[in-house]
C-alpha positions as CSV (number, residue, x, y, z in Angstrom):
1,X,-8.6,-6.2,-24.0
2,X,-5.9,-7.3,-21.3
3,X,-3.2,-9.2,-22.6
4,X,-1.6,-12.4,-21.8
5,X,0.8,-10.6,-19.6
6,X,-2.3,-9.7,-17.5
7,X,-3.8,-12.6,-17.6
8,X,-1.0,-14.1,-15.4
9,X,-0.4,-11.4,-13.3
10,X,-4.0,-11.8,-11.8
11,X,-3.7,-15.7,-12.0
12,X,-0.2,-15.4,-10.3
13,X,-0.4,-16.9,-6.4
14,X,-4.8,-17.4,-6.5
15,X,-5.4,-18.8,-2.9
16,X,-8.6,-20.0,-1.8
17,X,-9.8,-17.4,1.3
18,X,-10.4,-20.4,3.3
19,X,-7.3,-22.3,2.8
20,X,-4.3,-21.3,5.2
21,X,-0.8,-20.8,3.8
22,X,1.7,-22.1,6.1
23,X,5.4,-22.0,6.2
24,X,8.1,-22.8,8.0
25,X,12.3,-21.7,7.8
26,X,14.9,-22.9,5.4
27,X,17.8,-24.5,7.1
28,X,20.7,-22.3,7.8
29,X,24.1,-22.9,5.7
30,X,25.7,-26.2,7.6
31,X,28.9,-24.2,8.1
32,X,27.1,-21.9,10.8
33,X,24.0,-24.0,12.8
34,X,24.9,-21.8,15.1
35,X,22.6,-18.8,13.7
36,X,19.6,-20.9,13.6
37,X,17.5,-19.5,16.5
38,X,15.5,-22.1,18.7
39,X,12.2,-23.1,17.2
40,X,9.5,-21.0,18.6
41,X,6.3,-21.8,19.1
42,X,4.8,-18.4,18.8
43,X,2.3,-18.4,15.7
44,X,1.5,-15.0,13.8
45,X,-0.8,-15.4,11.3
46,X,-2.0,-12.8,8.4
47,X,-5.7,-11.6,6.3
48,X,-5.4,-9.8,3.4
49,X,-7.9,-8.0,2.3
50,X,-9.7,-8.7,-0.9
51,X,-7.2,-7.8,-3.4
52,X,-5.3,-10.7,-2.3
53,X,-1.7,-11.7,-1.6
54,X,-0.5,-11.2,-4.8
55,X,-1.6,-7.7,-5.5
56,X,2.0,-6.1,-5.6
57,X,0.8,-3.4,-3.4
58,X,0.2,-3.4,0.7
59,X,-0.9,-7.4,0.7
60,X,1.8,-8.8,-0.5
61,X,4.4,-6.2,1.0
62,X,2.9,-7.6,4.5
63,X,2.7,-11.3,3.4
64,X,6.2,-10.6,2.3
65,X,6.7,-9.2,5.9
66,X,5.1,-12.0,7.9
67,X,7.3,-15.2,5.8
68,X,10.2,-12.8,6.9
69,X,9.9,-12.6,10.4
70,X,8.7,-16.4,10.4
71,X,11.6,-17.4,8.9
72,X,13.8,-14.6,11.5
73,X,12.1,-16.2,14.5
74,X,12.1,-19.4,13.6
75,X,8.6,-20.3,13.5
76,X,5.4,-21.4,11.4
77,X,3.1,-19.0,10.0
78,X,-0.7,-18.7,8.8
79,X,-1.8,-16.1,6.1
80,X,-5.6,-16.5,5.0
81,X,-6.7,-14.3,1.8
82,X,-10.3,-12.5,1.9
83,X,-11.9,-12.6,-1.6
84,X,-15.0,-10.9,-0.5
85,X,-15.7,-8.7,2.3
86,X,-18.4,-11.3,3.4
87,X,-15.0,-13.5,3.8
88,X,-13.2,-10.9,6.8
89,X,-15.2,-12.2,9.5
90,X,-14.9,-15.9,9.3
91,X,-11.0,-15.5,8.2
92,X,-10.4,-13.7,11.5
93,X,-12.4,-16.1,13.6
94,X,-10.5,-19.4,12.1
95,X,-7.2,-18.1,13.0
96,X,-8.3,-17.2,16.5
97,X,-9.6,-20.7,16.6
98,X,-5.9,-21.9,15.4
99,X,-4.5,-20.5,18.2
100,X,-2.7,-17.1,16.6
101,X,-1.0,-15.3,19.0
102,X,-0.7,-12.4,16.8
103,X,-3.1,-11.6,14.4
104,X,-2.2,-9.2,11.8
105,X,-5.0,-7.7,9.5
106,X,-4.1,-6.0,5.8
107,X,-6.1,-3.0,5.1
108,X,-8.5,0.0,6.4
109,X,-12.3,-2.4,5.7
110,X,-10.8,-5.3,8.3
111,X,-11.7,-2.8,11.0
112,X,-14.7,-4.0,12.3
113,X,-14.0,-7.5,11.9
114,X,-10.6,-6.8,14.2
115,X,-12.3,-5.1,16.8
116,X,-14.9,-7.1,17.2
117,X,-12.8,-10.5,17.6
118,X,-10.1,-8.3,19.8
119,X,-13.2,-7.5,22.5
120,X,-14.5,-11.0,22.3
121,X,-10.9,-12.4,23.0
122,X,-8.7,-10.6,25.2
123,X,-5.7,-13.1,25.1
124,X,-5.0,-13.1,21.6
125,X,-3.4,-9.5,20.2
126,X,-4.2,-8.1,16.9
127,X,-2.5,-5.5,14.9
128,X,-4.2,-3.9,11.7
129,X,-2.8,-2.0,9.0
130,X,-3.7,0.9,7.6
131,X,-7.3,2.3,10.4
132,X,-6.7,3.1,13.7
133,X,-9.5,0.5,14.9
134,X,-10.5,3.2,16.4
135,X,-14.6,2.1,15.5
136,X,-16.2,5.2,18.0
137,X,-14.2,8.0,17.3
138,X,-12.9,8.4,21.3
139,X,-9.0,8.9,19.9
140,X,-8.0,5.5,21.1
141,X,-8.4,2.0,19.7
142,X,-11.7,0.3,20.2
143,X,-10.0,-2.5,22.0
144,X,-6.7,-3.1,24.3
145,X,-5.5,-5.6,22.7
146,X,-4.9,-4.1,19.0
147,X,-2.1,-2.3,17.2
148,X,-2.6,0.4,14.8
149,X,-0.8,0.6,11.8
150,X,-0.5,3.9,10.2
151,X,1.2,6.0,7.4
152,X,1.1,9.2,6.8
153,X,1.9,9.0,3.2
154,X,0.1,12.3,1.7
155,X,3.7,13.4,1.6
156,X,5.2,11.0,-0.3
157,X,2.6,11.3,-2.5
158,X,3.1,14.9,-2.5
159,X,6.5,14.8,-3.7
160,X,5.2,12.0,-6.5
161,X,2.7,14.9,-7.7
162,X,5.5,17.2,-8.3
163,X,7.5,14.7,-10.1
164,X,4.2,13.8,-12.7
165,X,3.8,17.5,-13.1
166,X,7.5,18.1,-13.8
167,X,7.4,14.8,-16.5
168,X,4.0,15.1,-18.6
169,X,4.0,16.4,-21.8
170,X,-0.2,17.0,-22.3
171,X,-0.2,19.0,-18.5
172,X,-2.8,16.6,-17.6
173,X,-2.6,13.6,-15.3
174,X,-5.2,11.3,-13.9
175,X,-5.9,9.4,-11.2
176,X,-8.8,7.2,-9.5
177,X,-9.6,5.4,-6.5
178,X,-10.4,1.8,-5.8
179,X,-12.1,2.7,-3.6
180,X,-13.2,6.7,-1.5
181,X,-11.5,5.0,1.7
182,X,-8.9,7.1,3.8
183,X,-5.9,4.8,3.0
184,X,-7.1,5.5,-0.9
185,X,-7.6,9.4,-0.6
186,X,-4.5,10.3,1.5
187,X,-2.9,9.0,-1.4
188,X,-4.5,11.8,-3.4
189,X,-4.4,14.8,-1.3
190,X,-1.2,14.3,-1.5
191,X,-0.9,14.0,-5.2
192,X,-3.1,16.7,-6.0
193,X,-1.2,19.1,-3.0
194,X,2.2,18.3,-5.2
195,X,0.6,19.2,-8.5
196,X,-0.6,22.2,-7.3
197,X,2.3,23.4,-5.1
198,X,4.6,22.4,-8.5
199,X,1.7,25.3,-10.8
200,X,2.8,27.5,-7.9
201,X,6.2,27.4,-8.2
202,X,6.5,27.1,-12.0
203,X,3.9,29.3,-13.4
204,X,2.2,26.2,-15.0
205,X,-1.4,24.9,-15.2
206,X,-1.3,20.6,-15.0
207,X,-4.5,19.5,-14.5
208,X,-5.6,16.7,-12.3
209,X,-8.3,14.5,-13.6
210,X,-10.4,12.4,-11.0
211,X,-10.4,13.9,-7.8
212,X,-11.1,17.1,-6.2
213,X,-9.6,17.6,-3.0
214,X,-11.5,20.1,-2.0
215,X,-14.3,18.2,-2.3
216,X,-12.9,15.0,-1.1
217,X,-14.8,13.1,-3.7
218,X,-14.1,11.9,-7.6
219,X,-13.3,8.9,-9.8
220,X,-13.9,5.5,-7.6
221,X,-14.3,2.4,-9.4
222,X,-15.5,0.1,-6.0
223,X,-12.4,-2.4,-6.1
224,X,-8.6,-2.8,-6.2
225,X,-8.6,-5.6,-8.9
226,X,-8.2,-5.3,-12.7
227,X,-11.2,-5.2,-15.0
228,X,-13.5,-3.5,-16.9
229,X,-14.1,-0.9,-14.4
230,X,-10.4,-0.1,-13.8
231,X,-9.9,0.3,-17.5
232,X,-13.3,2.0,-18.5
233,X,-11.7,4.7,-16.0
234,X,-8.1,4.3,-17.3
235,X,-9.6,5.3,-21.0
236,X,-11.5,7.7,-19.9
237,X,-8.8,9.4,-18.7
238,X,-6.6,9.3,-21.6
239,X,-9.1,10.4,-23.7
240,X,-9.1,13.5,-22.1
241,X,-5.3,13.9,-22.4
242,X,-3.8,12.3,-19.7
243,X,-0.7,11.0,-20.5
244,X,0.2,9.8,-16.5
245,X,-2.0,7.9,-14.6
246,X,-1.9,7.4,-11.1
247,X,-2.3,3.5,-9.9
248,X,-6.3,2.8,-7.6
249,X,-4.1,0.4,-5.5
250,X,-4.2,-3.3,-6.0
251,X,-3.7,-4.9,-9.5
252,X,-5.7,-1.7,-11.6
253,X,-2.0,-1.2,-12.5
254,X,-2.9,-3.6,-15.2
255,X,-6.1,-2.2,-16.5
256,X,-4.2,1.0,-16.6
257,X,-1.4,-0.5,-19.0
258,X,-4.1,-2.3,-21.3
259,X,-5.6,1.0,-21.9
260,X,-2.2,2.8,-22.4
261,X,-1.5,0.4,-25.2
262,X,-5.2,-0.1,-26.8
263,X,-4.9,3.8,-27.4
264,X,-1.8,3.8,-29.1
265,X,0.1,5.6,-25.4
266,X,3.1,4.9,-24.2
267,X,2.1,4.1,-20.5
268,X,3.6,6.5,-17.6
269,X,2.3,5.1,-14.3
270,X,2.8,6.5,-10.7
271,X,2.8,3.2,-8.3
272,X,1.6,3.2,-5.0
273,X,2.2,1.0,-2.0
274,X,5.8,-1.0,-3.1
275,X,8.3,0.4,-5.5
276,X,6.6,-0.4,-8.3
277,X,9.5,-1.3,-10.5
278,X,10.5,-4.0,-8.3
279,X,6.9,-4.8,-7.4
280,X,6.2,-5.5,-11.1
281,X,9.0,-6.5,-13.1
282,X,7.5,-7.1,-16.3
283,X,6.2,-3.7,-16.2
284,X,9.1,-2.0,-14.9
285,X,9.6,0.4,-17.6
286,X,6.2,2.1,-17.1
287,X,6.4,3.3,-14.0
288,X,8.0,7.2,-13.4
289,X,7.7,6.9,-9.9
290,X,6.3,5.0,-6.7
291,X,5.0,6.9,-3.7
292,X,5.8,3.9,-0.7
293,X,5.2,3.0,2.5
294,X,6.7,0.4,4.5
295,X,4.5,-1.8,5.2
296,X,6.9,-4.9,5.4
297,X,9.6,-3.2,7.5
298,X,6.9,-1.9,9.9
299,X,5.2,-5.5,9.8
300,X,8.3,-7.4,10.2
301,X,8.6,-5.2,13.3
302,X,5.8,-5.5,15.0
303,X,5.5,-9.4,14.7
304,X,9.3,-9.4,15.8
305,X,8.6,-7.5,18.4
306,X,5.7,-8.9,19.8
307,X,7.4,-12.5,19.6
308,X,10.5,-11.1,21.9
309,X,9.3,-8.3,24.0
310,X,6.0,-8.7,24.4
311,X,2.6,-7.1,22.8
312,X,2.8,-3.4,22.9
313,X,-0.7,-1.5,21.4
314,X,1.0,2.0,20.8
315,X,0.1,3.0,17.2
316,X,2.9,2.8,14.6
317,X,2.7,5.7,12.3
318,X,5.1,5.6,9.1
319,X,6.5,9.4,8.2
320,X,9.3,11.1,5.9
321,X,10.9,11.2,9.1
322,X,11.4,7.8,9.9
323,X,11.2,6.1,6.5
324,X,8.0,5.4,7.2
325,X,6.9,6.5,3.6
326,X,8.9,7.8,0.9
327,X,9.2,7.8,-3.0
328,X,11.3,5.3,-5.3
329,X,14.2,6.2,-7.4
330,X,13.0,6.7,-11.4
331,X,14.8,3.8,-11.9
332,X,14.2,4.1,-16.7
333,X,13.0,7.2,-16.0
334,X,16.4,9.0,-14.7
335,X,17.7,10.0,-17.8
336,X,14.5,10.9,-19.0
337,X,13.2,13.6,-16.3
338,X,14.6,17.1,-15.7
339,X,18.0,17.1,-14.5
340,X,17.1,19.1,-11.4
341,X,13.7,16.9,-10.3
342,X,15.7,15.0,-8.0
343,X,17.7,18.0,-6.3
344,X,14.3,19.5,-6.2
345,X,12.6,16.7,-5.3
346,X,15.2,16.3,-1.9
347,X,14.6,19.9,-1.0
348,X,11.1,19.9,-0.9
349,X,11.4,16.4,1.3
350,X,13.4,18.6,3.7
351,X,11.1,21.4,4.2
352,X,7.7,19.2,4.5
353,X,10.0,17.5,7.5
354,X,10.8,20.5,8.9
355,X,7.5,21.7,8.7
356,X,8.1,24.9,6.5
357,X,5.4,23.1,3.8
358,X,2.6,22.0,4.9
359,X,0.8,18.8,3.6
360,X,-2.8,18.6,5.0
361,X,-5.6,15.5,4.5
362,X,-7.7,15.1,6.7
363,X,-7.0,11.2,6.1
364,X,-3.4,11.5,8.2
365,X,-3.2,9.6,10.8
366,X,-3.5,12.0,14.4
């Protein structure tokens, strides 16, 4: 049974999918009215996908992102959350109606919806975060007027795979999906690569329960919220010795805690998304490790962007290279890991940029 603790994290920020969230910009200290920019009447707006605003993953890190560059360019804002997938079409149509002039959409299953109101309205521009709108498979964007957000995280999720084979104590570790969706199983290619290329270089045998890369298929409970699915998997999973779990995305990093606890564990977690540590305070001291991407500096970007210079539709793709993606510090787990994991941990970073280790899924962004 989830306990209190969980019982507000889901209840935390619960938005009706048709309401719009708007926002304006704090006044500047009085001292210096000089670095308030003009009020702009440029209008981004925001739809999350289902796991909603308040999911301390990729929704809030870009709902984070668009009351940033609101408040930086000195406008209003509208955010709308989807609770069902019935709820992406109407959500992007209202804000066209609103007059948006960019449109920003959270998550890989907003696709269709985006493309289809990008061809039916040319003026407005549209950005979406993690697919390539990309609807036909022709290698370009189904529509002009549509930004791709991508990140190539497999590799900072490769580097978080080392790291949970380097900390467990059984030599097991388990993982599932929300959902068998390329911004889900990028995330564990990676992960399973790291494990793997960690056996290699140690002479060990860690295990990796719930998905086979090879196979591109495992443990997918259908959502990215907490609940009896998330932790049905979760103790599943511990019962067959895993002592780390990987996070599904969304808020199954609670289910995964309940299930921790209700078996007597102390919970390891490996976040995903946000640095989970920050992400989920009250939790903090679960988490080993967070494989990131950076979804609010990218988002803050390309609403910034747009606002100043002008719409530009060449994809965004986040990397090791650029900071695009990368891994958290362990934060309560310093003292606790290996003394060398980090040095390691830096090295390794180095030689995927350089290209001397490879990190394939065929979920990375071309």
């Amino acid at each position: 049974m989830q306990n209190t603790t969980s019982r507000r994290l889901l209840g935390t920020m619960a938005v009706l999918g048709t309401f719009a969230l708007l926002a304006g910009c704090s006044a500047p200290p009085a001292d210096s009215p000089s670095t308030k920019p003009a009020e702009s009447d440029f209008l981004p707006c925001m739809v999350s996908d289902t796991g909603g605003f308040n999911d301390h993953s990729f929704n809030q890190s870009a709902y984070d992102a668009i009351q940033e560059a609101a408040k930086d360019l000195n406008s209003k804002f509208i955010a709308v959350e989807s609770h069902a997938e019935t709820d992406y079409e109407s959500n992007v149509n209202g804000l066209v109606d609103q007059g948006c002039n960019l449109i920003v959409t959270v998550g890989f299953l907003l696709a269709p919806a985006t493309v289809k109101a990008a061809l039916a309205n040319p003026d407005v521009n549209f950005a979406i975060i993690d697919n390539d709108a990309d609807l036909d498979f022709d290698g370009k964007p189904d529509a002009p007027n549509i930004k791709p957000m991508l990140f190539d995280v497999a590799p900072a999720t490769f580097l978080a795979g080392y790291a949970a084979a380097s900390y467990t104590k059984t030599g097991v570790i388990g993982t599932f999906a929300g959902m068998n969706i390329p911004p889900v199983t990028i995330f564990l290619d990676g992960f399973a690569e790291g494990i793997k290329y960690y056996n290699s270089v140690k002479g060990t045998d860690v295990k990796l329960l719930g998905w086979d890369e090879e196979k591109q298929d495992g443990l997918a409970i259908g959502s990215f919220v907490a609940g009896t699915e998330a932790l049905t998997a979760s103790q599943n999973l511990i019962a067959q010795g895993a002592d780390i779990i990987e996070s599904g995305g969304g808020t199954t990093f609670i289910s995964i805690i309940s299930a921790f606890q209700d078996a007597g564990v102390v919970p390891v977690l490996i976040g995903g998304d946000s640095d989970m540590y920050f992400a989920d305070p009250e939790n903090a001291d679960t988490y080993l490790i967070s494989a990131m991407k950076g979804t609010k500096v990218a988002t803050v970007d390309v609403i910034e962007k747009t606002a100043t210079s002008g719409f530009d539709n060449t994809p965004y793709i986040g990397t090791l290279a650029n900071d695009g993606v990368g891994i958290s510090p362990f934060h309560d787990f310093e003292s606790k890991v290996d003394p060398s994991l980090q040095g390691e941990l830096d090295a390794i970073k180095q030689k995927i940029i350089s290209g001397e280790i490879k990190v394939n899924s065929p979920s990375s962004p071309k």
